[in-house]
C-alpha positions as CSV (number, residue, x, y, z in Angstrom):
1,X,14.5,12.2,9.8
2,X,17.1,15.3,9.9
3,X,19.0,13.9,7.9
4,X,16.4,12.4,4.8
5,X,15.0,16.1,4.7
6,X,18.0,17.8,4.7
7,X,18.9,15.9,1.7
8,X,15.9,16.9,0.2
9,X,15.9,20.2,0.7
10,X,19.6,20.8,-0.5
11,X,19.4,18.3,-4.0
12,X,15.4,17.6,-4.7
13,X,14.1,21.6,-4.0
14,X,13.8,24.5,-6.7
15,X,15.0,27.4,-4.4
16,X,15.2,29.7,-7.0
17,X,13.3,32.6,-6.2
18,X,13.0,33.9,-9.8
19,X,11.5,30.8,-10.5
20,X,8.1,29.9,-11.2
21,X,8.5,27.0,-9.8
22,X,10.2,28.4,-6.1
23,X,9.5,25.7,-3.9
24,X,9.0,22.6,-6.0
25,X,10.4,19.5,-4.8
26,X,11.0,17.2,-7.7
27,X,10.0,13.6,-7.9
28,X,13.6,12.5,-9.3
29,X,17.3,13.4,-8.9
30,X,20.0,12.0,-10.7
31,X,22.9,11.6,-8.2
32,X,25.6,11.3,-10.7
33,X,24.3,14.6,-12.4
34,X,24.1,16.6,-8.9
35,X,24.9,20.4,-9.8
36,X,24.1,20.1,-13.9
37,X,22.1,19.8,-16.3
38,X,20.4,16.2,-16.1
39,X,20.1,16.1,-12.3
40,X,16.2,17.4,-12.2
41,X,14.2,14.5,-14.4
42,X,10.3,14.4,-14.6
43,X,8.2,12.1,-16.6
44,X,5.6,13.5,-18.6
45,X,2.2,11.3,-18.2
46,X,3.7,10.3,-14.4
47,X,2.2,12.1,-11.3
48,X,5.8,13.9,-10.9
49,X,4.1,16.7,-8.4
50,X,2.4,13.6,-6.3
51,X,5.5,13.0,-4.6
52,X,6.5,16.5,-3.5
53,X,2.5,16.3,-2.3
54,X,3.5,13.5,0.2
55,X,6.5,15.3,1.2
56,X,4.7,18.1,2.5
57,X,2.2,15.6,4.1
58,X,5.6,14.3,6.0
59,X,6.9,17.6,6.8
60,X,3.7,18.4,8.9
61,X,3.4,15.0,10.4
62,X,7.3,15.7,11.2
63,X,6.1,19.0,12.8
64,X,3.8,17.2,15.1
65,X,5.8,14.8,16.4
66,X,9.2,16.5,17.2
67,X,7.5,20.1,17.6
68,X,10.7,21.3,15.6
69,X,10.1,24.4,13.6
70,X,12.3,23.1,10.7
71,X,9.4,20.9,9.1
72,X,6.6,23.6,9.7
73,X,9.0,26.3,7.9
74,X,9.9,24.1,5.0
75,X,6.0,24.1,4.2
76,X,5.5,28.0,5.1
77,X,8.5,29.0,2.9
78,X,8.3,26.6,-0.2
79,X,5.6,24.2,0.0
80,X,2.7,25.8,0.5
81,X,2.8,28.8,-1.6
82,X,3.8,26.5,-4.3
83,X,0.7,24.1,-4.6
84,X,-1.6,27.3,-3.7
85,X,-0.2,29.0,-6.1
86,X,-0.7,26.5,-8.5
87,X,-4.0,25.2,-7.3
88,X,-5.7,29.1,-7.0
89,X,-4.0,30.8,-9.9
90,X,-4.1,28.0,-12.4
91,X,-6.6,29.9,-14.8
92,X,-3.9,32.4,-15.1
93,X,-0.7,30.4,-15.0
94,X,-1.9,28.0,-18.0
95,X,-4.3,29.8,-19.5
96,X,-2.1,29.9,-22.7
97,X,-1.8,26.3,-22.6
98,X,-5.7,25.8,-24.1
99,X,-4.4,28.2,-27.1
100,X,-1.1,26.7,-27.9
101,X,-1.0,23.2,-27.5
102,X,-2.0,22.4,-30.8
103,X,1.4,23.4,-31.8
104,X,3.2,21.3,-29.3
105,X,4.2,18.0,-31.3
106,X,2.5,15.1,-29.1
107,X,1.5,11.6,-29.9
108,X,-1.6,11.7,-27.0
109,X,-4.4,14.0,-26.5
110,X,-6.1,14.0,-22.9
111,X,-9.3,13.1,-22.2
112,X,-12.1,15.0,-20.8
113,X,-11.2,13.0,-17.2
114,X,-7.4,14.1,-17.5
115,X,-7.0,17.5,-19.5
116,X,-7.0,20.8,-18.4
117,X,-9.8,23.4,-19.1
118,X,-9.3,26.7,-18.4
119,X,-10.1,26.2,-14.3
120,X,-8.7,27.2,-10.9
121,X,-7.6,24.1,-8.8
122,X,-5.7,22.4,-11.7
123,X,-2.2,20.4,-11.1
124,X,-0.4,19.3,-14.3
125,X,1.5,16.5,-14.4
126,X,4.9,18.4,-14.8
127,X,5.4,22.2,-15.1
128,X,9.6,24.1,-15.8
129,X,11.1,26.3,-17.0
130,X,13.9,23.8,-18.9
131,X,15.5,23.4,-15.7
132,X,14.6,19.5,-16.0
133,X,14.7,16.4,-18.5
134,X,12.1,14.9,-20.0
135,X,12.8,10.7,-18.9
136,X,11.3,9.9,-21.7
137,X,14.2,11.5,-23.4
138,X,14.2,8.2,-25.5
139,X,11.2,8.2,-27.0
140,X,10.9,11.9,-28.3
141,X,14.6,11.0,-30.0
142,X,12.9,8.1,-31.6
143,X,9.7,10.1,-32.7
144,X,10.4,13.5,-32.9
145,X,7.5,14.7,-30.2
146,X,6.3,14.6,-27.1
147,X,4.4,11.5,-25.9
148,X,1.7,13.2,-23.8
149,X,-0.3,16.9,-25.0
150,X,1.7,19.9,-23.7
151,X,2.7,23.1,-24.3
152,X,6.4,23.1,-24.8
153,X,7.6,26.7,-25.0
154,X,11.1,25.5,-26.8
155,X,9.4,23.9,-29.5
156,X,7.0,26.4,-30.3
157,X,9.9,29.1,-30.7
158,X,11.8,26.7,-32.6
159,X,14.4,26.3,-30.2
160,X,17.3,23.7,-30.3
161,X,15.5,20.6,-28.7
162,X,19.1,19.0,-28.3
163,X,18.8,18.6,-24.7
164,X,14.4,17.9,-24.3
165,X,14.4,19.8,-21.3
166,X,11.1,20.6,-20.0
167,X,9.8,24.3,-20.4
168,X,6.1,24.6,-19.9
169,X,3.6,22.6,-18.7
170,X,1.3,19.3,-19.2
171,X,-2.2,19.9,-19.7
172,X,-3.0,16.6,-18.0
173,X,-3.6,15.4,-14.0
174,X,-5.0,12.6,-12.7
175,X,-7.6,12.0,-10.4
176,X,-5.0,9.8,-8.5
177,X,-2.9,12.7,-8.5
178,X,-5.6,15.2,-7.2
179,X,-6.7,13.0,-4.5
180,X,-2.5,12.7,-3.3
181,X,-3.0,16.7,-3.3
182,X,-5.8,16.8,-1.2
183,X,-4.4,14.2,1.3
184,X,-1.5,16.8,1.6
185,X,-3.6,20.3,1.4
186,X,-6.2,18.4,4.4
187,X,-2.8,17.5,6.6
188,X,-1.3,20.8,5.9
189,X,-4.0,23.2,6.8
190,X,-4.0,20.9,10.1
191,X,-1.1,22.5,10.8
192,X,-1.3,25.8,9.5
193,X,-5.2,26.0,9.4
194,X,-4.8,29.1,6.5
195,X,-7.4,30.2,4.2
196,X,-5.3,29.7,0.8
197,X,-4.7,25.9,1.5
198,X,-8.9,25.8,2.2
199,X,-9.2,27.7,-0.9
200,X,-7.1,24.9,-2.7
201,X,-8.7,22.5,-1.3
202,X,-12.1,24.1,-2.5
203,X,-10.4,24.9,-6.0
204,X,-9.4,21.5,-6.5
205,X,-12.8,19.7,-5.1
206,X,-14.4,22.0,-8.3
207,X,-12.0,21.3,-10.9
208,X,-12.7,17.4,-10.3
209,X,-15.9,17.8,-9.9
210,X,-16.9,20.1,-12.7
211,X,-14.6,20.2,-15.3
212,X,-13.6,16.4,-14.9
213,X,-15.0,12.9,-14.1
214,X,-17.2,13.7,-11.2
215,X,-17.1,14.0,-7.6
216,X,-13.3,12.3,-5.7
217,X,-14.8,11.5,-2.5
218,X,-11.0,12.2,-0.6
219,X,-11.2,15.8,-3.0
220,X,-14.3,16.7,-1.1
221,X,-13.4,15.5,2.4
222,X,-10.2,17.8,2.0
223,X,-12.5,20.7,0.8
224,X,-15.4,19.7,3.5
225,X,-12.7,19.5,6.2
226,X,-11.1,22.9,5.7
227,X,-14.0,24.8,4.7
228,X,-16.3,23.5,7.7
229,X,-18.5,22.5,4.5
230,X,-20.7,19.5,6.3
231,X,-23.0,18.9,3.0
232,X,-19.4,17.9,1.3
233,X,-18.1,15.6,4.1
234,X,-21.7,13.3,4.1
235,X,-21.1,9.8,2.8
236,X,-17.3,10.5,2.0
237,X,-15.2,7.6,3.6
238,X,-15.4,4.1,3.7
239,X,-18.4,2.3,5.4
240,X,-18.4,-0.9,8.0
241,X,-15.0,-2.8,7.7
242,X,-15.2,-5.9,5.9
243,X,-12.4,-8.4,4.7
244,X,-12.8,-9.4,0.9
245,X,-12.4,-6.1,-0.5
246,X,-8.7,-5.4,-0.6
247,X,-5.5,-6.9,-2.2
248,X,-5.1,-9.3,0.2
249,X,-8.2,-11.3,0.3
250,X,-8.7,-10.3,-3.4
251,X,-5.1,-12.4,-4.1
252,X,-5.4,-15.1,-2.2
253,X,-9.0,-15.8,-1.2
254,X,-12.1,-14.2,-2.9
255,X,-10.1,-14.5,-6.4
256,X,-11.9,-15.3,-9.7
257,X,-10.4,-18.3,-11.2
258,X,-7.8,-17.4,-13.8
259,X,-7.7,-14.0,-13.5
260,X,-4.6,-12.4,-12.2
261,X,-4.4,-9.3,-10.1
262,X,-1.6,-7.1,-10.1
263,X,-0.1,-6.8,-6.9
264,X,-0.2,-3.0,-5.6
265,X,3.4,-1.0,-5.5
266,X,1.7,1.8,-3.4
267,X,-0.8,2.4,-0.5
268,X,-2.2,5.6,-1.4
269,X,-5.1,4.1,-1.8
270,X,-5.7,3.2,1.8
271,X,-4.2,6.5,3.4
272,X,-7.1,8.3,1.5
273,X,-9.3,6.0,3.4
274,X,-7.5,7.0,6.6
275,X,-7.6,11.0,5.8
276,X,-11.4,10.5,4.7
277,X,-12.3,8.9,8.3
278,X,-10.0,11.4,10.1
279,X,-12.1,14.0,8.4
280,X,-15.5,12.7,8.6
281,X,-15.4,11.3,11.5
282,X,-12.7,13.4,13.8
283,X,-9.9,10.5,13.5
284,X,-10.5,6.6,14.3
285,X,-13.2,4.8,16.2
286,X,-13.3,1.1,17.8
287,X,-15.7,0.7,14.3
288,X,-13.4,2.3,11.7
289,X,-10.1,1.1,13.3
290,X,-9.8,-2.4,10.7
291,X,-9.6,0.3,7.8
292,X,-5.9,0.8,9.2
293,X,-5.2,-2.2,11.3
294,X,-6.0,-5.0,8.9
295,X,-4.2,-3.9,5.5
296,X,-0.9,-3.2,7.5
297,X,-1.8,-6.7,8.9
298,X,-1.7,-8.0,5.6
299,X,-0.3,-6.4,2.6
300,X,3.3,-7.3,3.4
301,X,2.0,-11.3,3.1
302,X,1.8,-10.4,-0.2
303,X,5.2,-9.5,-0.8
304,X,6.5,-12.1,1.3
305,X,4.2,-15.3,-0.5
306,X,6.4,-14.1,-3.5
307,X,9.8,-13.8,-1.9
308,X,9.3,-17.6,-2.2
309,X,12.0,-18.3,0.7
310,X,13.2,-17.4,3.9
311,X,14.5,-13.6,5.3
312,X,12.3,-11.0,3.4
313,X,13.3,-7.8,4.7
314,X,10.8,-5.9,6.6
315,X,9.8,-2.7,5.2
316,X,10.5,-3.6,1.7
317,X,8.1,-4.4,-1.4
318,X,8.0,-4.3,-4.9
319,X,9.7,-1.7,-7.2
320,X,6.8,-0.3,-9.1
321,X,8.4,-0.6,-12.1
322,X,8.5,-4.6,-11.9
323,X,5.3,-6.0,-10.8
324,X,4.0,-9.1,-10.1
325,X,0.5,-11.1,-9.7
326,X,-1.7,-12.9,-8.2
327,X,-3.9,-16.0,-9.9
328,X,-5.6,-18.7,-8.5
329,X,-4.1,-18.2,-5.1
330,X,-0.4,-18.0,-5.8
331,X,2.3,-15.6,-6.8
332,X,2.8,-15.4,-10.6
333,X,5.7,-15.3,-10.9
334,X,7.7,-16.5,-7.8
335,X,10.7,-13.8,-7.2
336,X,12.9,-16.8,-7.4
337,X,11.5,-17.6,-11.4
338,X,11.3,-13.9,-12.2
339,X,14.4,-12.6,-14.3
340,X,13.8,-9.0,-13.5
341,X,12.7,-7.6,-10.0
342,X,14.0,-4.8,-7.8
343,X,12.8,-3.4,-4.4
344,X,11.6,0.0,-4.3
345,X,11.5,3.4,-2.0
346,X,7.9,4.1,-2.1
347,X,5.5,0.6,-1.2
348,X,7.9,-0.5,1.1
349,X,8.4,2.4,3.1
350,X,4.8,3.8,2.6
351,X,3.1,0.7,4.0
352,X,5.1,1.5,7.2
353,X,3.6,4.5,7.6
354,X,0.5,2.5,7.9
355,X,1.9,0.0,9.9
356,X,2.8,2.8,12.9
357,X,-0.9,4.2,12.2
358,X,-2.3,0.6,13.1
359,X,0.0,0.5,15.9
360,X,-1.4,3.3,17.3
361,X,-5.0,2.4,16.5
362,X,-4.5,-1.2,18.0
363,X,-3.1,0.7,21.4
364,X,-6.1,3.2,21.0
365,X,-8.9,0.2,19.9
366,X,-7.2,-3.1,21.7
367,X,-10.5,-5.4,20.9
368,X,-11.1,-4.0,17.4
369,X,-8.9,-7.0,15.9
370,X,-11.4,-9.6,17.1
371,X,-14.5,-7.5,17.4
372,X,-16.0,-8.9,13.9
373,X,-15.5,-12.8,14.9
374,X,-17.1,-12.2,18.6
375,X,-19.9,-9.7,16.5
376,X,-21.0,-11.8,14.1
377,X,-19.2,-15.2,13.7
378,X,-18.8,-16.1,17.6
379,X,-20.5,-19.8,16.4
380,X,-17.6,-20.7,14.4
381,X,-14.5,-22.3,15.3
382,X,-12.0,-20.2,16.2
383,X,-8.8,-21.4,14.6
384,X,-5.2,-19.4,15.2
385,X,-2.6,-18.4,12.5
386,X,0.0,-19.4,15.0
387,X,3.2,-17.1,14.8
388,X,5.1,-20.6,15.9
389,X,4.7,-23.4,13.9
390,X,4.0,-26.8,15.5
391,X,6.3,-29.7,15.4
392,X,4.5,-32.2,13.3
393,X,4.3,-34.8,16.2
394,X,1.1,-36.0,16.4
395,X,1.0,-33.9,19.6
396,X,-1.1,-30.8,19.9
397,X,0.6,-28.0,21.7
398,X,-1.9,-25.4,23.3
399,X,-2.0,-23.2,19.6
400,X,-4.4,-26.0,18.2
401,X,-8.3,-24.7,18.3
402,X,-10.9,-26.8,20.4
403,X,-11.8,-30.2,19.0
404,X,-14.5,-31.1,16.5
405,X,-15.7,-34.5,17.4
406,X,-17.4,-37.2,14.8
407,X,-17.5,-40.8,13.8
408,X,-15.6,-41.4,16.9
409,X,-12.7,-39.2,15.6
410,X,-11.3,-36.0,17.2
411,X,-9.7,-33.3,15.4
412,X,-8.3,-30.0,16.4
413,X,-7.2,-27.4,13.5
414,X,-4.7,-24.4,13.7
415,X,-2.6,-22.2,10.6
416,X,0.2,-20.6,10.3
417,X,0.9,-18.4,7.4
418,X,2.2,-21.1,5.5
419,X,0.0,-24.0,6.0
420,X,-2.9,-25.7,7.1
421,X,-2.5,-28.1,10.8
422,X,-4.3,-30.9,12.1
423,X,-4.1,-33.2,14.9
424,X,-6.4,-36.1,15.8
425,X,-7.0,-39.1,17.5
426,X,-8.8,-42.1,15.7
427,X,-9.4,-46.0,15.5
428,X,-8.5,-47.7,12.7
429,X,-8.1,-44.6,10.0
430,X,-9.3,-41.2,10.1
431,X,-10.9,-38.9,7.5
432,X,-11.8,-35.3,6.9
433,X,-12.7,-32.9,4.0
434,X,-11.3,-29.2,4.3
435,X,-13.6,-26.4,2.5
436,X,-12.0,-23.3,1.1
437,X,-15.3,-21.6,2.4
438,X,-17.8,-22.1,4.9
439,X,-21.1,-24.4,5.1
440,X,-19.3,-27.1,3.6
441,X,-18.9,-25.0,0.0
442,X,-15.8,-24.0,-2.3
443,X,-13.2,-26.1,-3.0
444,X,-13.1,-29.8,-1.2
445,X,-9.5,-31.6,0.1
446,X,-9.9,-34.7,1.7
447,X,-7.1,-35.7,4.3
448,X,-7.0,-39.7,5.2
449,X,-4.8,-41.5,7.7
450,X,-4.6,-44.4,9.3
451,X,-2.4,-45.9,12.5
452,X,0.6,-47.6,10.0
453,X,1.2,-44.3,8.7
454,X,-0.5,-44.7,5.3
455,X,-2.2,-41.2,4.2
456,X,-3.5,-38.8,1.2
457,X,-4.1,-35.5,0.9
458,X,-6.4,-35.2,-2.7
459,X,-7.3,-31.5,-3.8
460,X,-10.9,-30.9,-5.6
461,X,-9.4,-32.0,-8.8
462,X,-8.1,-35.1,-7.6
463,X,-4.7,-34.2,-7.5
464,X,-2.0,-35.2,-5.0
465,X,-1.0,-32.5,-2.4
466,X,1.8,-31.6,-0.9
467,X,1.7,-32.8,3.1
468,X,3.9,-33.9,6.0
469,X,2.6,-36.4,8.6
470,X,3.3,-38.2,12.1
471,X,1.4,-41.0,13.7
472,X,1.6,-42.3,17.4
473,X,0.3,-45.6,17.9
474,X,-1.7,-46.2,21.0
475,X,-3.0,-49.1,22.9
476,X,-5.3,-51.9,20.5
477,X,-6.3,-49.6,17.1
478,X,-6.4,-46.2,18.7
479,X,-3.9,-43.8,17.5
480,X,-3.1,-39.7,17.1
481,X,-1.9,-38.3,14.4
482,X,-0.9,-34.8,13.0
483,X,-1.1,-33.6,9.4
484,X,0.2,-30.2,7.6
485,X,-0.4,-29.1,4.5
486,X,1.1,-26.1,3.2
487,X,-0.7,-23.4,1.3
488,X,-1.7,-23.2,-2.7
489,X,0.4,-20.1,-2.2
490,X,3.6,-22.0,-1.1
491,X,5.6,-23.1,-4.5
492,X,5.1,-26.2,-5.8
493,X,1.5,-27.2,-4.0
494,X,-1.9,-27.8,-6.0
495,X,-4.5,-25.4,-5.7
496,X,-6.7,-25.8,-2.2
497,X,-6.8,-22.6,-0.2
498,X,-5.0,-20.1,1.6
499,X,-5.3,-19.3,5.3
500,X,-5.9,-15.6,5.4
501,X,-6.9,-13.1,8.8
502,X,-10.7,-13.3,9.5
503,X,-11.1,-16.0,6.7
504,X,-13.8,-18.1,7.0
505,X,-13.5,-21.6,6.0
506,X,-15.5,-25.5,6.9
507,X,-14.4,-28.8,8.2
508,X,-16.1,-32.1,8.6
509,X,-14.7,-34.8,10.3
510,X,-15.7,-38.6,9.0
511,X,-19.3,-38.3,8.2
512,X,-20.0,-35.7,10.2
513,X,-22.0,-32.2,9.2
514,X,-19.0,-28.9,8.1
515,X,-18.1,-27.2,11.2
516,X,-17.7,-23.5,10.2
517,X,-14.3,-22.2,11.3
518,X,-12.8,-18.7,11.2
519,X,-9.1,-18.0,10.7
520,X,-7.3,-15.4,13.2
521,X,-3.8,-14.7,14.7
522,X,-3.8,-12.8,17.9
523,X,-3.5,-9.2,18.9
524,X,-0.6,-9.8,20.8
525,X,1.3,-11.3,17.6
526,X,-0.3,-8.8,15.6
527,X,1.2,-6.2,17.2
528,X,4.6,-7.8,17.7
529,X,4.4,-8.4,13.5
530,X,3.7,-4.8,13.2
531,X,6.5,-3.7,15.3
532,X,9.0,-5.9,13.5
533,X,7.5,-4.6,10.1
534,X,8.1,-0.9,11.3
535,X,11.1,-0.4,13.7
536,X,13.1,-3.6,11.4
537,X,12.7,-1.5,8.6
538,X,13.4,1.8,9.6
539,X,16.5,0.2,11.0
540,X,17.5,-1.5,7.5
541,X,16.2,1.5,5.5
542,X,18.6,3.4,7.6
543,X,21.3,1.1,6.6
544,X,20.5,1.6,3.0
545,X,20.4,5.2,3.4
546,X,24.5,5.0,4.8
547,X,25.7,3.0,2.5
548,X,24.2,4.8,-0.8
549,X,24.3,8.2,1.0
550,X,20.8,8.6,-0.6
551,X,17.2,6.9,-0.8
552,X,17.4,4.8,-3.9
553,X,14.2,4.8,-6.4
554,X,15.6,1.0,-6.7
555,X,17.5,-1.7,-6.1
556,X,17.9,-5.2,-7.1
557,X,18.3,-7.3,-10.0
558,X,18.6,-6.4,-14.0
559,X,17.7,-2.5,-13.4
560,X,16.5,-0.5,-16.1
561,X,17.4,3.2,-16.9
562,X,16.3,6.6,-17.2
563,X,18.1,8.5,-20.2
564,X,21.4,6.4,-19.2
565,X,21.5,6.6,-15.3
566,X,20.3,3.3,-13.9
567,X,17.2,3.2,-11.2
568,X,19.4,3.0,-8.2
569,X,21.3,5.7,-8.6
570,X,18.5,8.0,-9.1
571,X,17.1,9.8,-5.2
572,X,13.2,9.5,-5.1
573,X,11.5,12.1,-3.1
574,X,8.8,9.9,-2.1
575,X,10.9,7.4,-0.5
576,X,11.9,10.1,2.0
577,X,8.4,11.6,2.3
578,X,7.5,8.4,3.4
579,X,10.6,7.0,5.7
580,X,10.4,10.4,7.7
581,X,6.2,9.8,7.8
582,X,6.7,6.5,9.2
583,X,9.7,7.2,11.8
584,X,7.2,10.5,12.9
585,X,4.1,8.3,13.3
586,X,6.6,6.0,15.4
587,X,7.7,8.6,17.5
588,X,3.7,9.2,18.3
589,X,3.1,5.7,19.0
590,X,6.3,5.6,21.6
591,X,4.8,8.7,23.2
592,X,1.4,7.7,23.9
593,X,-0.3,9.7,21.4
594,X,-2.1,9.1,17.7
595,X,-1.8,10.9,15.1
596,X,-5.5,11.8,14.6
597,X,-5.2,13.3,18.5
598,X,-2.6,15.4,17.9
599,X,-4.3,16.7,15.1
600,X,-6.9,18.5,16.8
601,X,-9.6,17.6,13.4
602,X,-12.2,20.1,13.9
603,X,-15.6,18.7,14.4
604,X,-18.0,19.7,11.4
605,X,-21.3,19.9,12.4
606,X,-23.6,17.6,10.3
């Protein structure tokens, strides 16, 4: 953790106190540019101050795991004056902007949602003073202007433009961007508990809401938090956990029939959920626990359906620069049939931040993993996603679930995260139909066997599947038999279904009614996948770290290039906000503590 921030501080940080921009951590540095002109890049429509937003985010959960001052000065000194300088002066710091951007050559105008209007608690989307390059160098060489509205001080006093260096300010932000700034102004005052980062936080809450598209429900539980405001912290945060509303079940379950989704190369999305429930609620319960558990549970399956093949690292994922989807249940494309994919510093690590948050929440909340099957679906079949799968024997080792009986047949079901299991003993032949949902709906594969072996596996559009067998022949026709077919998300099988955590599926065995089953690996290999997932990938992370002497924005295959240095040799903030987030949560976990505990959340009266 020393060692990533130390970095950071002495290559990523504006330390230059005559600076208006003392204590900005850039997003990007270009290591073969270190100490010249080229080593500071920023893009101009990308959320280049989001990253330095996590990074203070790390440096106070650094703080409260180690109790070293180091992290809690870094945000004193440079951090913290910098966004609340930003966030409570911004009337006065841009004001010139709404008078002089009409002589800034752009190609794009922002919109209402996006562009700046005069108010306090507005971020742009880059501010310098020429000490950076534009990355999209390129493009304004090809066209002559900027690519996104801002005011560009060189151009409008007609300086030489030879080098696009960046000297003034976007009038665009995001409210992806504003809702990264609130997760890191809520964490910070946790720490510091000052009235300018509340002041931010109420600054930036009114420039959303006001001047922009409306009310950021993680803007006002940031603002609500620090301000003690109860009427802004009502309703904000997620309500009762479901599955079938996330990327996971979204991808490979719940999907709408030829229409890919993208798969996500960040989990911002669900650390807002996190910070809203800390600050709502006062940190986790047993009820709100799933909103951390279940998508570090999950979202790695993802990126591990497409790694199409043994050994994905832990605590890698996608480059978000080369993405991939998801459509009708399956990777599009596999990483094997993709000329062009890299791994990247900011899913990967991010999503083991997450991963030691649902560590701790599982330790905290050790029934909240089966709490919804015992609560509302205790009727169905439980059916394990083994973390060992069987031997295809026609013998069912103690994984299998209970037996459905019918038509004098006997089956017993269990997954792992590959495929689909079933065992059986039977006279003559046995038969079954699989449904991709419960009550006997969705999509129907019929599974037929008999005791010389003969067998078919037919999907709902008649086509052959994929499928291993075994049969053991018993006395006169009786005979067991075991059956596995892999997944619609495992290359090269027809479409059928996916065995996903808390999925709820149907079987019927010869002619009798669908038995409702529910899909489910244990807490005890839940938390041993977590743990791999985490201390696996700190460990190779590490590795990476040594050998490049930096964290990479990418590696892997075919990279591309910002204004001639390729991806993985440019440092990434982010990736080191997030690698020193997850090792601190992991320190927490090791020591008995969470991290909404050792936050001491105010209560807000309500």
């Amino acid at each position: 953790m020393k060692k990533l921030a130390t970095y950071v501080e002495k290559n990523h940080l504006k330390s230059d106190k005559d600076s208006p921009q003392f204590g900005m951590v850039y997003e990007y540095v270009d290591t073969a540019k270190i100490g010249r002109y080229g080593q500071w890049l920023q893009g101009e429509a990308l959320d280049t101050m989001h990253d330095g937003a996590w990074y203070a985010m790390a440096m106070s959960h650094a703080f409260r795991a180690t109790g070293d001052a180091y992290y809690r000065d870094f945000l004193t000194k440079y951090q913290v004056p910098f966004y609340t300088n930003m966030l409570n002066h911004s009337d006065e710091l841009f004001a010139d902007g709404l008078k002089d951007a009409k002589l800034a050559p752009t190609n794009r105008r922002f919109e209402k949602s996006h562009r700046y209007a005069g108010e306090k608690g507005f971020v742009p989307y880059w501010w310098d003073d020429g000490a950076s390059m534009s990355i999209e160098l390129e493009w304004q060489k090809l066209n002559g202007k900027h690519p996104y509205e801002c005011v560009d001080y060189d151009a409008l006093a007609k300086k030489d433009q030879s080098k696009f260096a960046l000297n003034g300010f976007s009038l665009g932000c995001s409210n992806h961007m504003a809702q990264d700034l609130a997760v890191m102004l809520m964490d910070t005052w946790l720490v510091l508990r000052e009235d300018r980062i509340a002041e931010a936080a109420m600054n930036l809450n009114k420039s959303r809401t006001d001047t922009k598209a409306g009310a950021v429900p993680m803007c006002k539980a940031a603002a609500g938090l620090t301000n003690g405001d109860a009427t802004l912290l009502a309703g904000v945060g997620p309500g009762a956990w479901e599955p079938g509303r996330d990327d996971y079940t979204y991808s490979l379950y719940a999907y709408d029939t030829d229409k890919p989704r993208t798969a996500p190369g960040f989990v911002d999305g669900q650390m807002y959920d996190y910070h809203m429930l800390v600050a709502r609620d006062g940190g986790l319960t047993r009820e709100t626990a799933m909103h951390v558990i279940y998508p570090a549970v999950t979202l790695p399956w993802l990126y591990r359906y497409w790694w199409d093949g043994r050994g994905a690292p832990a605590g890698f994922n996608r480059d978000e620069h080369y993405s991939f989807a998801f459509a009708n249940g399956r990777p599009e494309p596999y990483r094997s049939l993709q000329p062009k994919w890299a791994f990247g510093s900011r899913m990967g690590p991010q999503t083991m931040v997450l991963t030691a948050l649902a560590l701790q929440a599982l330790k905290a909340f050790p029934d909240a993993w089966e709490d919804r099957y015992h609560k509302q679906f205790a009727d169905d079949l439980l059916v394990r996603i083994a973390s060992k799968s069987p031997d295809v024997d026609g013998v069912a080792d103690d994984t299998y679930s209970k037996p459905v009986e019918a038509s004098g047949m006997t089956a017993r079901v269990v997954m792992d995260h590959k495929g689909f299991y079933v065992q059986g003993a039977a006279r003559t032949s046995a038969w079954l139909s699989v449904f991709s949902l419960p009550d006997g709906k969705g999509r129907e594969t019929k599974i037929r066997i008999n005791r010389e072996g003969d067998a078919s596996v037919v999907n709902y559009r008649s086509q052959d599947m994929l499928y291993d067998k075994s049969v053991v022949k018993g006395d006169g026709d009786a005979f067991t038999f075991e059956v596995y077919v892999p997944f619609t998300v495992i290359n090269g099988q027809q479409e059928w279904l996916n065995g996903v955590e808390h999925g709820r599926y149907s079987l019927a065995v010869g002619t009798g009614e669908p038995r409702n089953f529910y899909a489910m690996s244990t807490r005890e290999d839940v938390e041993a996948a977590l743990l791999n997932e985490l201390t696996v990938g700190l460990s190779t992370w590490r590795d990476v770290v040594n050998d490049s002497g930096f964290v990479p924005l990418s590696l892997g295959q075919n990279l591309g290039h910002y204004n001639g240095a390729t991806w993985d040799t440019i440092s990434e903030s982010g990736g080191y906000a997030h690698l020193i987030s997850a090792a601190s949560q992991y320190l927490l976990y090791l020591d008995g503590k969470t991290d909404w505990q050792v936050q001491d959340v105010p209560k807000v009266a309500k």
